[in-house]
C-alpha positions as CSV (number, residue, x, y, z in Angstrom):
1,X,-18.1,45.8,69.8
2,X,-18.2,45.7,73.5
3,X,-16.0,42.7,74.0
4,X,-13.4,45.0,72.1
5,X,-13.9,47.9,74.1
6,X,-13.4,45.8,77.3
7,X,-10.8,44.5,75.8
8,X,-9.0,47.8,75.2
9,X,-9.9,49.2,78.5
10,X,-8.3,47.1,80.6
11,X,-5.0,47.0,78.4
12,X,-2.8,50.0,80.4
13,X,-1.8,52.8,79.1
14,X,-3.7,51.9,75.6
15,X,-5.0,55.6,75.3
16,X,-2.0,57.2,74.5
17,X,-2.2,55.3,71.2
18,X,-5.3,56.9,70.6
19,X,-4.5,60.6,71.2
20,X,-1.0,59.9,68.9
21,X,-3.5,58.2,66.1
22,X,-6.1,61.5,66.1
23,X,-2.7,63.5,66.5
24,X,-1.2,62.2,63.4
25,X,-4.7,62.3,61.3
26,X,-5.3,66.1,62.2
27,X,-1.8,67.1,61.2
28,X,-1.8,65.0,57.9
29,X,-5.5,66.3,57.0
30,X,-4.5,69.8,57.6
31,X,-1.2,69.8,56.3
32,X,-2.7,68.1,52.9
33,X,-5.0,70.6,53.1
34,X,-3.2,73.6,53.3
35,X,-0.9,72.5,50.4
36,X,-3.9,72.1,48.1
37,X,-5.4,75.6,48.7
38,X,-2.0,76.9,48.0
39,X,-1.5,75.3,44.9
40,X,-1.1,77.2,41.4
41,X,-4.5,76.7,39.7
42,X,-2.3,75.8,36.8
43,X,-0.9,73.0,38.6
44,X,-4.3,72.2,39.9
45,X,-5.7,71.9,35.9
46,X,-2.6,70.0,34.7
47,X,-3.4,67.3,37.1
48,X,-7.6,67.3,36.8
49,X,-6.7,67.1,33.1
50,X,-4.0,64.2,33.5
51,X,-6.3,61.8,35.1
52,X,-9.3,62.1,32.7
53,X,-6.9,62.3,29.2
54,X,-5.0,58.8,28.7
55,X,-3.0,60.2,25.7
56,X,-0.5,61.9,28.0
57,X,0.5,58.7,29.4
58,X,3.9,57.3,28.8
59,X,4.2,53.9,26.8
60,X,6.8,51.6,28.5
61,X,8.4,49.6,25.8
62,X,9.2,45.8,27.1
């Protein structure tokens, strides 16, 4: 792991992709977030339910 890091250090201007990286996962984890605490319960239970009952699923005729 050091050998990367030594790597990456001397590379210019390298640490701008890392603050844009963070940037990006902060936004989508809160934005994800925020969209699921405001979500109707009922949505919220049709979805729990559709992934643990396979007789809702559509059959796809060949």
């Amino acid at each position: 792991m050091k050998i990367i890091s030594n790597l990456l250090e001397d590379i210019g201007g390298i640490r701008i992709y890392y603050i844009i990286g963070l940037l990006i996962f902060v936004t989508l984890f809160i934005v994800i977030s925020i969209r699921t605490w405001r979500m109707p319960k009922q949505d919220a239970e049709r979805i729990k339910n559709s992934i643990l009952n396979d007789n809702d699923t559509e059959k796809i005729d060949d």
